[in-house]
N, C-alpha and C positions, 0 to 999 in steps of 0.2 A: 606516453610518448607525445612527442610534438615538433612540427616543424615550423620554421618562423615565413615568413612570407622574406623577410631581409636576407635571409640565407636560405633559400632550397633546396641545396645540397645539402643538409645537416639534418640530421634527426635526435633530438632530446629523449634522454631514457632516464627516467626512475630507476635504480636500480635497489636491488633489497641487502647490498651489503654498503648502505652507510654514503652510498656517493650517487652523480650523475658523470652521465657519461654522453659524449656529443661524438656520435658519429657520424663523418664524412664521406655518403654514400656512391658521391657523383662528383667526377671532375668538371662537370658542367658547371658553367658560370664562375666558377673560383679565377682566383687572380695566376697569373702564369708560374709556373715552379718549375725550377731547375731539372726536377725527372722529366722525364718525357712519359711516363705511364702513370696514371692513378693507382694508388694505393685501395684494392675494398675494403681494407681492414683497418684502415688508418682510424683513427678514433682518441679523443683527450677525455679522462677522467677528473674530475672536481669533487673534492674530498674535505676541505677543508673547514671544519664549521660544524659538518652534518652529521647528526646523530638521529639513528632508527631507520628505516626503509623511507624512502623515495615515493610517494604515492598518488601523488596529484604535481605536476609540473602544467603550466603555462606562460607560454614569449608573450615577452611585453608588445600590445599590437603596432607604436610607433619608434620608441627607443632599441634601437640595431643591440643585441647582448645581452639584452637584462631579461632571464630567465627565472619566472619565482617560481618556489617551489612548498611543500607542505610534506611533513612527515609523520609517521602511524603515533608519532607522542603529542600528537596537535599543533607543533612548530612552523611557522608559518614565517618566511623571509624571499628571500632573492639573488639570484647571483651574478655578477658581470662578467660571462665568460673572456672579454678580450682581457680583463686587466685581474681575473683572478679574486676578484674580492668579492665574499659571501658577506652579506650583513639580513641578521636574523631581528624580527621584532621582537619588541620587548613581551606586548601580550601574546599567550599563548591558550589554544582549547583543554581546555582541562576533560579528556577524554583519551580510549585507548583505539582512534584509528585516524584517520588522515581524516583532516577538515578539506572541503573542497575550495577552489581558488577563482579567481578571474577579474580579469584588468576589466579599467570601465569606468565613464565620469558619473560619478555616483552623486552630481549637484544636491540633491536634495537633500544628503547626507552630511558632508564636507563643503559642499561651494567651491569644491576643484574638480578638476579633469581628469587628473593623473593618480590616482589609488584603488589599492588592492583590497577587494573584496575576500574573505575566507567566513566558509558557513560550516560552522560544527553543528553538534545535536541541544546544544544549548542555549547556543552564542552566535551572533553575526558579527563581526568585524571587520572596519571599514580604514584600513593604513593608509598615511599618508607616505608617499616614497620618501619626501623630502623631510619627515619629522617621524625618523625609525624609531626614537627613544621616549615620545610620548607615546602615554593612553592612548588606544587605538577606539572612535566613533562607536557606539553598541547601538548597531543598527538594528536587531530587534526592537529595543526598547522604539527608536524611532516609527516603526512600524505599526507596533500597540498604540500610539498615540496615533495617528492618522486612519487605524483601521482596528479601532476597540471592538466595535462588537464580533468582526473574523475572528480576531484575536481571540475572543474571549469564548468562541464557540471551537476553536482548537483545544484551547487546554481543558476546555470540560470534558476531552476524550482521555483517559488516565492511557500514559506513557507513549503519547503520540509525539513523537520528536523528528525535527529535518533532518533528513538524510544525506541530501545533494543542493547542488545551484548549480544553475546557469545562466551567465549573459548574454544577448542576441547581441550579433555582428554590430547592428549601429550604437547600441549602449543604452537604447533607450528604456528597454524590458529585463528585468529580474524575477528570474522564476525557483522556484523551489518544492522541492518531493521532499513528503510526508510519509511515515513509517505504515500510515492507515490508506495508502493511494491516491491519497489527495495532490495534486500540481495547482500551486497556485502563483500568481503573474504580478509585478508591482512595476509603477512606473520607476525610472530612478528620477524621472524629475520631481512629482508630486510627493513618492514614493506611497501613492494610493494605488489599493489592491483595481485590478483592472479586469483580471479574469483568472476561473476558478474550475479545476476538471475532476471529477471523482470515479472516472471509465477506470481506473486498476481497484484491482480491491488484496492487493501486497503491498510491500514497503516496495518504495521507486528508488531503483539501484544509479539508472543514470539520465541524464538530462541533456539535450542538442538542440539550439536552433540553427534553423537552417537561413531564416528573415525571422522580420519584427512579426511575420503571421504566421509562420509557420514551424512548430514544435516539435521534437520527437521524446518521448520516454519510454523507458522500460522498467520492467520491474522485477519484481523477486520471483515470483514462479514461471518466470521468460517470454512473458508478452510486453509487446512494442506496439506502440496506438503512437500515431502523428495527429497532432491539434492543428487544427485550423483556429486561428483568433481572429476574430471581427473585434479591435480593439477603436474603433470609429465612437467616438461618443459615451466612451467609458467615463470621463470625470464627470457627465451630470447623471448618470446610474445611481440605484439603491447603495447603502453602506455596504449591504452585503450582497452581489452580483446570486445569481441564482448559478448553481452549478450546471456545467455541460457536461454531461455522461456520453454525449455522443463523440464520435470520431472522424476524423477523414480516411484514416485508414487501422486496421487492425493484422497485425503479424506473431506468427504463436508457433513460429518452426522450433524455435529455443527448447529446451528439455528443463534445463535448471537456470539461475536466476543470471539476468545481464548483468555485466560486469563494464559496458563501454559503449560508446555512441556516436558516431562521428558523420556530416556531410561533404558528401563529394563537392569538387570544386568546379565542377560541370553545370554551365549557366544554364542551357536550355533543358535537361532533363535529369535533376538533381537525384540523387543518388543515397541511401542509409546504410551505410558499415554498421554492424553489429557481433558484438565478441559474447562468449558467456562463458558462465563455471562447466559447460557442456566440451568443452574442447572443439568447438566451434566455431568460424567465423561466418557470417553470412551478407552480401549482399542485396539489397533492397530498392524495386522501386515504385512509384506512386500509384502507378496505374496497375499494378496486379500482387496480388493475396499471397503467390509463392515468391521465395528466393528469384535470384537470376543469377549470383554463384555463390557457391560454397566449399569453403576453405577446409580441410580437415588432416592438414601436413601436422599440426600439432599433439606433442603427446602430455598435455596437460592441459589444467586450466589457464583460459586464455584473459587478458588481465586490460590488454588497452588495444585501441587500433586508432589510425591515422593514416590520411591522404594525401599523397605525393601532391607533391605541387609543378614540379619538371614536368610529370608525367601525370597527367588525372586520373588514369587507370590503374594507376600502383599502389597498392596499400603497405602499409607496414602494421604488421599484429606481435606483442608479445606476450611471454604467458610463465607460471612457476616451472614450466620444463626447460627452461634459460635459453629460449632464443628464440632472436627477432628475425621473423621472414618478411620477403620482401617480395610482394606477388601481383597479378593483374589480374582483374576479377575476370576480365575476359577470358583467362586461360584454365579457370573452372569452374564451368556452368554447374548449373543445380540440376540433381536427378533424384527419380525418386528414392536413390539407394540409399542418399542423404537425411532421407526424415528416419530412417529407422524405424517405419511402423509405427511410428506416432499418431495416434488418434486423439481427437477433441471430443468431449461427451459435455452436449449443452442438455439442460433438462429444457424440456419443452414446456410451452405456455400452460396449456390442457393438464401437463401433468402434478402444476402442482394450484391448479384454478382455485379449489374450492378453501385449501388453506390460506393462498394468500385473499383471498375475496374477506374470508373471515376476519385474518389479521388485521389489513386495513380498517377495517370499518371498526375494530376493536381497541385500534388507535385512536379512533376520534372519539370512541364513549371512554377512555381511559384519561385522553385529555381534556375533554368536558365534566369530566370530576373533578381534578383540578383547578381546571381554569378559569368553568363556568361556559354557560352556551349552550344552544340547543344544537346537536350535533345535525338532528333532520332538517332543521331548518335552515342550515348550513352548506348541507346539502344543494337543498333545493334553492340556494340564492347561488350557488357558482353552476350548475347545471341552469337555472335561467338564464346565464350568460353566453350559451351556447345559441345562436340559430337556428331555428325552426327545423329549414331546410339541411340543416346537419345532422338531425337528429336522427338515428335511427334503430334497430332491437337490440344492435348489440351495443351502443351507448347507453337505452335503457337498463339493460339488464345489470351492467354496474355501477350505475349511477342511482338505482332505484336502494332506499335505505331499509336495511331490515335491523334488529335489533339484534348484535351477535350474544348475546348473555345466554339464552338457550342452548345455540349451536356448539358455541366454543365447548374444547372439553375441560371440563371441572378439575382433572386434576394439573393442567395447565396454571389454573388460578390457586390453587392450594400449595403450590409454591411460594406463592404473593402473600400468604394467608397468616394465622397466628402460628405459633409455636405446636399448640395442639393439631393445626391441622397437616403443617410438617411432619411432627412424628406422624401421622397417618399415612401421608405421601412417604414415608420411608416403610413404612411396615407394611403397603401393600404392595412396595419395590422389592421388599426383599421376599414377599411369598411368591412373586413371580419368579425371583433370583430360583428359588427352590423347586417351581413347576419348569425350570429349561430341563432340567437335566438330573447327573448322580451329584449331590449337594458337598460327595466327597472330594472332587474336583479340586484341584488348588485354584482356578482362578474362581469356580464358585463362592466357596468357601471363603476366599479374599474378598468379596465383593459381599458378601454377606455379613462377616465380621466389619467390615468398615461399616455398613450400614445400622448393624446394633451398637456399635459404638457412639454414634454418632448419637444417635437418639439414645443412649445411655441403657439399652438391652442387651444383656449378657447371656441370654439363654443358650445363644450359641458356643458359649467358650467350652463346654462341657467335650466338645465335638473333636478340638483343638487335633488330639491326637488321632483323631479317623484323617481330620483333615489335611494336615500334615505334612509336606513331604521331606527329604531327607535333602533336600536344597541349604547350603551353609549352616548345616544342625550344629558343628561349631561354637558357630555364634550364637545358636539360640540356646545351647545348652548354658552356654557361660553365661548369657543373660537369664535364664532360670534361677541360678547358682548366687548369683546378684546380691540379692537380698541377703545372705548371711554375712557381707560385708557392709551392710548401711543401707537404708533407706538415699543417703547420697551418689553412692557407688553405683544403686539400679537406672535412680534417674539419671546418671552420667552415659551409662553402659547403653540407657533405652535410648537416648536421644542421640548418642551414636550411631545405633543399630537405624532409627528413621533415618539419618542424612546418609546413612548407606544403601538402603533401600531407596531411597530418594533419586538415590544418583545413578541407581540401575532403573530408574523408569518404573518401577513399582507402588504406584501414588496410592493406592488402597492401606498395602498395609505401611508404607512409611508416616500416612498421615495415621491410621488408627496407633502408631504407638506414639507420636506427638501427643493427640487425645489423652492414653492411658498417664502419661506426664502433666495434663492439665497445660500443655503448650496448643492454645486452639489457635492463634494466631500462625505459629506456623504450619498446623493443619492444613487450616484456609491457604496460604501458600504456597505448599505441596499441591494442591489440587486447583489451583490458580495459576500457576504452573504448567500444569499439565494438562491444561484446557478443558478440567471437570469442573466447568463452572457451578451445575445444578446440585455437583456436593459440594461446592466450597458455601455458594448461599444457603444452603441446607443446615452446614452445619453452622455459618453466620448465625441465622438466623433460630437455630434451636438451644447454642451455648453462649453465644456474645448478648450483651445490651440491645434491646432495641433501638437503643439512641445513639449505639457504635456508627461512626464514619465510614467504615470498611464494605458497608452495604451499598454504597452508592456507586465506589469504585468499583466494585464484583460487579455489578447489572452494564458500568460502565466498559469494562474491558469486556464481557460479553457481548455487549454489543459491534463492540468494535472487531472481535472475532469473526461476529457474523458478517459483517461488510465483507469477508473475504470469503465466502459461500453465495451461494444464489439465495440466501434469506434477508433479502434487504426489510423486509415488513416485520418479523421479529427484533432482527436488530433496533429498529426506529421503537417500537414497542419498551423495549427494555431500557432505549435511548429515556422515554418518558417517563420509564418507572425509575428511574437513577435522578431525572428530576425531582419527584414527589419525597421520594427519601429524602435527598437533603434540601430540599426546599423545608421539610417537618424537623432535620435538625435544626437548621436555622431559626427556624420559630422557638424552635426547644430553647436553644441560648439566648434569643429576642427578651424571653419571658424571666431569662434571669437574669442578666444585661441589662435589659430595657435599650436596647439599642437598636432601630431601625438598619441601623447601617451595613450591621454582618447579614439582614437576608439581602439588601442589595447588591452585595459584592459575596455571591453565595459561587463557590467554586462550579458548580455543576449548570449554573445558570443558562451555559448557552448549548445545553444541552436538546433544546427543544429543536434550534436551529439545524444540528447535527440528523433529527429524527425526520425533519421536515426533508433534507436534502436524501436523503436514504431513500426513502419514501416514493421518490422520483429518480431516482440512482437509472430505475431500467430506462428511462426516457419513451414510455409503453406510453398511450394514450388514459390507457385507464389507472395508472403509477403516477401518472401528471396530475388528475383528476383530486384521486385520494392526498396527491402532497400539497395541491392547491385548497380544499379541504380544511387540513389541519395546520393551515397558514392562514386560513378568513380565521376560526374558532379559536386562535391563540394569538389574533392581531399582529401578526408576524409582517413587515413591512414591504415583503415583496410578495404579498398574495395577490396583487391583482396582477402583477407581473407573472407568475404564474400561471391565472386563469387566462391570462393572453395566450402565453405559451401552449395550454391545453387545447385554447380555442383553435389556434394556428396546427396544432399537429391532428387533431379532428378533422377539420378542412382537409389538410394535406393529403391524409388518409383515403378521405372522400373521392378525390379529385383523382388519386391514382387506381382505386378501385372502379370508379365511373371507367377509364382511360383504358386500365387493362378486361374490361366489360367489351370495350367498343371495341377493341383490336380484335378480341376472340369470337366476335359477330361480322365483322369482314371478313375474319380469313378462309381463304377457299381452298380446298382441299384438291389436294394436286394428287394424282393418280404414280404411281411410280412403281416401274418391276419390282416386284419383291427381290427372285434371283439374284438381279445385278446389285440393287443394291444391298444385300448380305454379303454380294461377294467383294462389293466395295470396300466397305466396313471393317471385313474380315481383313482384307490386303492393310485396311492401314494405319487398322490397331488391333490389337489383342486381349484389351484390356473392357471391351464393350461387351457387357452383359448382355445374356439372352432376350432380356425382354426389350432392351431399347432395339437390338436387332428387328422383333417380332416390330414393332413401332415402327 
């Protein structure tokens, strides 16, 4: 939905049978008409042209009627509602959902004013209004030229694709959401990247600004984080800006993933609408954590929202239960009725210390194999950049380097390891498989047989019929039966039976009968898939080549998994062993080639980048340290911009710890009736625990 600033009486709808539809909500402003009463229901449908759902519409910001719009088949055009005439462009996204849209002088693409921007997951396209029948600008490609090495450290994440865009009100910022959480900011004038945020760790569902500094996104498991951009002195910045993980503000009422994002038109105390697949709408503002209203008249998923312009307090939300309300946040505040019992569960610092302590530091002797370097003495040259007077036990304590090879667990690296030491990591997985519990189990027994499969031990098939259960015996009977019609017949019949297993979520045994086929590739898929990374490399690595491709992308999409968990140190970890793999195929083909130039342009190359920013994802002081680190030992070009950064959040630290020191040595302790005040408290809330009472 959309309203034009030209007409504010009107509101633009996407609608999902093939048309848009402009409803005329408000006799307000319109020109004088022969009723005397307004019509609510009055409204014109446009139909002409349009093929598939309606999914992203936006008004042109100066031309009165020209409405473009985008549809779920990647179709991308415009329409002039006064005179009726749709004209669609010629390119379109070769993809199965709505590319996103937005006017804007994109100079540094076109050298005009006036064209539409549309971003699929492949493709950026830059239309010119006035030249609908030519090739339309491919402004990615634009952007890889101007900002190679970003560039070049996105695609080293395997299936990392745009999701969304947005342009800021003056036209001067283009931003866009990444499937891995990534939001990143381009000028349209240089069109160099400007600023860069990795605070989500989901695909970002939708994109708002509010100013050229100020950002909102959402993402796929319903958290909404607002940027602040300091975009002051961006063009003489590193190639590649160092990621901001922090926020100005963080909102996580959502249940399931945003679907919409819109700012209030309210100058002095701006305002965040937010829709989601929750059947929710929420309002939002800068200065506090919870909602200020929420919507919940709707009996479905809620699809778009937008702010009245008559009225600043009026929203419009629609959604797949087919209708558009039209409401004042003022007239439903948020209660606690509204979260539903929703709790947040962070893992705390302490609880997972001594892992991530390990990890880090197992980073930088993993990348000093590699790369070369002495890791302690690495150390101790960005820890000397620190002040004296900064310095204190609990900086020592993780700054000081110990050797993790001892500590780490062994069968951690036996993953990493040969063939022979895999099969070992599998065969002491499945005597554990066998100490949980009765081995006759079906999900034991499935997790056992994948595992002798894998590693090519059959002891267990003897078991078959203890293990067993009477779950679609149909099918397994007629796949026993198989084999008296051909050796063709079983493997037709098996590799059915996997994609059927497959498709009920059963990745053990649909990948062991891919195996029993000698199909290992689509093994490894089933359980890539299905986020069993440690069997999919397992089996990688005990039946494919050692010189298979496939290994880099498995450590690669794991990694990328874990970005959206609290294990940002593993992920980086596995980021640098997705290096080493194809950094060593590349060498492979170098030697037979003889060609320097395939390990230059090595797909996984900017993968190191990727690890480095992880690294520092928590914006922790000692997450800073370690990602500053493995940016001196790998010559990465914003390390000392980094050990600034560390240096400055040290300080910071400092300065607030000294500050809340000296407040709690001033304060004096004020004497107060106990009585009166329990019976304050009591009077006027309910919700105050025993002990803050006793306090």
């Amino acid at each position: 939905m959309a309203i034009s600033p030209e007409a504010p009486y009107e509101v633009a709808v996407g609608m999902g049978d093939n048309s848009i539809k402009l409803w005329t909500f408000s006799g307000l402003g319109k020109s004088i008409k022969k009723r005397k009463r307004h019509d609510m229901y009055e409204a014109t449908s446009f139909w002409k042209g349009l093929q598939g759902q309606i999914e992203h519409i936006a008004w042109h910001p100066k031309r009165a009627g020209i409405l473009a719009y985008s549809t779920q088949y990647g179709r991308v055009g415009f329409y002039d509602v006064h005179s009726n005439r749709n004209t669609v462009f010629k390119a379109y996204h070769k993809q199965d959902s709505s590319p996103s849209i937005a006017w804007g002088p994109l100079v540094g693409a076109t050298g005009t004013t006036d064209v539409l921007v549309s971003c699929g997951s492949e493709s950026v396209f830059v239309h010119e209004v006035a030249q609908c029948n030519q090739q339309p600008v491919r402004l990615e490609s634009l952007l890889q030229e101007n900002n190679s090495a970003w560039i070049q450290s996105i695609n080293a994440k395997s299936n990392v694709k745009r999701t969304c865009m947005a342009m800021d009100p003056s036209g001067s910022y283009l931003a866009f959401g990444y499937t891995d959480g990534v939001v990143d900011v381009y000028s349209t004038e240089t069109l160099k990247l400007v600023f860069v945020t990795n605070a989500h760790r989901h695909a970002i569902q939708s994109l708002a600004w509010q100013s050229s500094t100020l950002l909102a996104s959402g993402c796929k498991n319903g958290i909404i984080a607002v940027h602040t951009l300091s975009l002051q002195g961006t063009e003489t910045s590193s190639e590649i800006p160092v990621c901001d993980a922090s926020v100005s503000r963080l909102f996580s009422a959502h249940k399931k993933a945003i679907t919409d994002l819109a700012w209030s038109t309210h100058k002095e105390t701006p305002l965040l609408a937010s829709t989601s697949l929750d059947m929710l709408a929420y309002v939002w503002t800068l200065t506090s954590a919870k909602p200020i209203a929420c919507f919940r008249e709707h009996r479905g998923r809620i699809f778009s929202v937008c702010w009245g312009i008559l009225e600043p307090d009026e929203l419009f939300t629609g959604g797949d239960d087919k209708f558009i309300f039209r409401w004042k946040y003022t007239h439903y505040p948020y209660t606690l009725e509204c979260a539903h019992g929703r709790d947040l569960l962070h893992l705390t610092e302490e609880a997972g210390k001594t892992s991530y302590s390990l990890l880090q530091r197992y980073c930088l002797t993993l990348a000093a194999s590699f790369y070369g370097g002495d890791p302690e003495k690495v150390v101790q040259y960005v820890k000397g950049k620190l002040p004296e007077t900064l310095v204190s036990g609990q900086v020592n304590d993780y700054t000081r380097w110990v050797s993790p090879d001892n500590d780490l667990n062994h069968k951690l690296l036996m993953l990493f390891g040969s063939k022979n030491e895999v099969r070992q990591l599998l065969s002491e997985e499945g005597k554990k498989i066998y100490s949980r519990g009765d081995v006759h189990q079906n999900s034991t027994f499935d997790m056992q047989l994948a595992m002798d499969a894998i590693r090519g031990h059959y002891a267990s098939f003897d078991q078959y019929v203890a293990g067993s259960s009477d779950n679609s015996m149909t099918d397994w009977i007629a796949l026993a039966l198989s084999p008296m019609a051909g050796k063709e017949t079983w493997m037709t019949m098996m590799e059915t039976q996997a994609e059927k297993l497959a498709k009920a979520e059963h990745h053990f045994l649909a990948a062991t009968c891919y195996i029993a086929c000698s199909k290992i590739y689509e093994a490894v898929h089933v359980y890539r898939k299905g986020g069993k990374f440690r069997e999919a490399i397992a089996l990688a690595k005990t039946r494919l080549p050692t010189d298979d491709t496939l290994l880099g992308s498995l450590f690669s999409d794991w990694a990328n998994a874990l970005q959206k968990t609290d294990q940002e140190d593993l992920g980086a970890l596995w980021y640098i062993i997705a290096i080493e793999i194809q950094a060593a195929l590349t060498f492979f083909f170098f030697f037979l080639f003889s060609s320097f130039f395939s390990f230059l342009q090595s797909r996984r190359s900017g993968s190191i980048v990727n690890a480095i920013q992880l690294l520092a994802r928590r914006g922790t002081d000692k997450c800073l340290f370690w990602s500053s680190c493995l940016a001196c030992l790998t010559k990465d070009p914003t390390a000392e911009e980094r050990i600034l950064k560390w240096v400055s959040t040290v300080s910071a630290k400092t300065t607030q710890t000294a500050t809340t020191a000296k407040l709690k040595s001033e304060t004096v302790p004020v004497a107060i009736e106990s009585t009166s005040l329990e019976h304050t408290i009591t009077e006027s809330s309910t919700d105050i625990s025993p002990d803050l009472v006793h306090q």
